[in-house]
N, C-alpha and C positions, 0 to 999 in steps of 0.2 A: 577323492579319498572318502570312503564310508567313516559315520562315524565312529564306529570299534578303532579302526586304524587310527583317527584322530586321538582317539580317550585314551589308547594303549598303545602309540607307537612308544615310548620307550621299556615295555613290558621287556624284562633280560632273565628268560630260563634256563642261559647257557648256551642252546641249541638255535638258530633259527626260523630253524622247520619247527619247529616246537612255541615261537612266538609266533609263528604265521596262521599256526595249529588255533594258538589259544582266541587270535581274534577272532578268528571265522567261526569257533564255540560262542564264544561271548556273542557274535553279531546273531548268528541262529538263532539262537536259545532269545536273543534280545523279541523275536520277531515273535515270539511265542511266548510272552509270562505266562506260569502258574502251569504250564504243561511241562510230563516227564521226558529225558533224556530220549525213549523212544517213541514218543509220539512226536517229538520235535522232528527227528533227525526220520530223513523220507526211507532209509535203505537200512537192512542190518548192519552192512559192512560201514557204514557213515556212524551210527549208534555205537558199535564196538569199538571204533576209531577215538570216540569221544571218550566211552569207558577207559580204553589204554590211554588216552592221554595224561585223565588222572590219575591213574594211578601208579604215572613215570617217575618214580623217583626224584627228577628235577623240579618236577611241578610241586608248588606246593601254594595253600591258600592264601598264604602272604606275599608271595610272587603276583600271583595274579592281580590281587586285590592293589600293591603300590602304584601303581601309573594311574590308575581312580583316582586314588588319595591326592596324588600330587596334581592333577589338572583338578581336582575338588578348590584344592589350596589356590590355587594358583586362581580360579573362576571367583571363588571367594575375595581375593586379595581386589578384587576389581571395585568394591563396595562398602563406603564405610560402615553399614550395616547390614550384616547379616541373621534373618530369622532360622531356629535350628528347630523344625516343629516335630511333635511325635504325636502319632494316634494308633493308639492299639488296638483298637477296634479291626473287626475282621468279620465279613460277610462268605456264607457260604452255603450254596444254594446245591451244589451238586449230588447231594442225597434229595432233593426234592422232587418229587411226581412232576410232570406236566400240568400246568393248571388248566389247558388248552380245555374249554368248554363245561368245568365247573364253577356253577355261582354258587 
């Protein structure tokens, strides 16, 4: 069992193919931060499959998001202390030239 299926087996958008849908998104997209929906996804037909996903009606951001939440909770409970750290800092290099052979 990959872990999308472990984070998200109890993910419930009604449909099943539609929960089967959502982890293989989430596991994708998992294999690639900070890249877009069609650079992730290898084929148009895989990229517009991902587009209509969201935009199903059933799906919605709070759907997704509860089966996180609850293995969060549940990972959490294991611990009597937990640190909640935040850093907003944010690096971004992708407007930058090649430095390749400038001193």
């Amino acid at each position: 069992m990959s872990w999308a299926e472990l984070e998200f087996q109890t993910i419930d958008l009604g449909d099943v193919r539609l929960n089967r849908r959502a982890i293989n998104i989430v596991e994708t997209l998992g294999l690639a931060p900070g890249r877009t929906i069609p650079q992730t996804f290898q084929s148009s037909g895989d990229t517009k499959a991902c587009y209509n996903f969201f935009s199903n009606g059933l799906v919605s951001e709070k759907k997704i998001i509860a089966p996180h939440i609850k293995q969060t909770i549940a990972r959490m409970k294991e611990y009597s202390v937990v640190l909640l750290l935040s850093d907003t800092s944010e690096l971004d290099y992708n407007s930058k030239d090649a430095m390749k052979g400038k001193e």
